[in-house]
N, C-alpha and C positions, 0 to 999 in steps of 0.2 A: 590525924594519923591515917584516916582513909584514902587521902589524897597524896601524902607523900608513898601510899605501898603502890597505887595506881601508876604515881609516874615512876617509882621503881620499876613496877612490872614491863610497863612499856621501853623505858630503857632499854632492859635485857633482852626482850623480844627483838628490837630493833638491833641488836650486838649478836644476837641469835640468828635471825634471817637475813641481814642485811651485811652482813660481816664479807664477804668478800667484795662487794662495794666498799664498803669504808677502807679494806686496806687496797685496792685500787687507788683511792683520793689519797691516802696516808704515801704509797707509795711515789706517786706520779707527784704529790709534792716534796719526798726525798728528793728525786731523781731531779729533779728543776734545782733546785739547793744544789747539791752535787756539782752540777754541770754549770752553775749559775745562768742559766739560759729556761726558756720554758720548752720544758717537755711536752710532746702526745702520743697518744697510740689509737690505733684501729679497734684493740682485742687484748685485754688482760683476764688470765685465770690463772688461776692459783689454787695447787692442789697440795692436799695438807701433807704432810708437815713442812714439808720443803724443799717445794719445787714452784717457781711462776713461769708463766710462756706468754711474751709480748710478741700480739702481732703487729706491723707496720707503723715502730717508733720512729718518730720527727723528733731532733734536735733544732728547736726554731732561730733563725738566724735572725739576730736583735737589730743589725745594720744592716739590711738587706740589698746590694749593690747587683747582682746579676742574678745570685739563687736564693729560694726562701728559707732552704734547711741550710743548719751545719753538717747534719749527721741522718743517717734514713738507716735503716735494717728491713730488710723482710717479715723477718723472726729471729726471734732471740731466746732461747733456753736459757733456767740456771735454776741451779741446784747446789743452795748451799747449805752449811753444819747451822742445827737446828739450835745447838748447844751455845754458839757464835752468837746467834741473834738475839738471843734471850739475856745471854750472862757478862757478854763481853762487849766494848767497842769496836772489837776489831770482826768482821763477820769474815767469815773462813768460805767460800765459793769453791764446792767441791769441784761443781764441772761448768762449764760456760761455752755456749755454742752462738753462734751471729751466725745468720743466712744471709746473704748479700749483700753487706756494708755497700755504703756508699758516703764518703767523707766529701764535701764540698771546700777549700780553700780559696779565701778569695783577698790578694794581695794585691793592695795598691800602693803606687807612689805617688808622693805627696813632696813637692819643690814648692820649699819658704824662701822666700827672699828677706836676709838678715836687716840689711840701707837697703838706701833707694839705687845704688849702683844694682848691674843686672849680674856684678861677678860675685857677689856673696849671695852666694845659693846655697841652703842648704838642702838635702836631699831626707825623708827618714819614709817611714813603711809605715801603712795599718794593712791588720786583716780582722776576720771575724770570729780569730778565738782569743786575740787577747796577747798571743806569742810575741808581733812585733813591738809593743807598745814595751814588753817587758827586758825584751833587746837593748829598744832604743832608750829607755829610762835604768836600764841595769838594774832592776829589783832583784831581792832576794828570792831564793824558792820557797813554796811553800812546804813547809813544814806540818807531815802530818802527827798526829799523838803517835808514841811508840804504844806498841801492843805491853801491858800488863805482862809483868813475870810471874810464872805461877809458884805458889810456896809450898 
């Protein structure tokens, strides 16, 4: 019994002190799901109840042909409904500010040759979010949950 109140104690301590570390890692592995890419930052704080300020976030480019990001910011504010992130799927983002995006796009062509004649060529695109592949194979869009109606 002594030992399980011990590593209770220590738990809470470490959820106690340690708590805007942990939702740091909790977040930075949302945001990589999200984006399906790995995310990084410079600078995360998070001041309660609901507000966090990322400084100098990377969107890492998985294919990297000329640049290493997809995506870079300066800083990024946000400020969303406390009520959203607790009770709902859907988090409600009161305010949202980006300091000096910078989006990398990086479009290649790519010539297949169907035979061995050099006139059936065909022509199709990659880049590095995903866009052209979804072009050229027609898939559907994603579909996200609709938000809960309230009763």
């Amino acid at each position: 019994m002594k030992k399980f109140s011990v590593i209770l104690i220590l738990i809470i301590a470490n959820i106690i002190f340690f708590n805007k570390q942990l939702i740091k890692i909790y977040c930075s592995y949302k945001f990589s799901n999200w984006v399906e890419k790995k995310v990084v930052f410079d600078e995360f704080k998070v001041e309660y109840p609901n507000s966090i300020f990322i400084n100098g976030l990377k969107i890492i480019n998985s294919n990297t042909i000329y640049y290493d990001s997809i995506f870079e910011a300066e800083k990024i504010d946000i400020n969303f409904n406390l009520k959203s992130l607790l009770f709902n799927e859907l988090i409600i983002i009161n305010y949202l500010n980006i300091e000096k995006p910078k989006f990398f796009l990086e479009v290649i062509e790519k010539k297949i040759k169907l035979e061995e004649s050099a006139k059936n060529i065909e022509i199709t695109y990659e880049d590095n979010i995903g866009l052209a592949k979804k072009i050229n194979e027609n898939t559907p869009d994603k579909v996200w949950p609709p938000p809960k109606k309230k009763t």
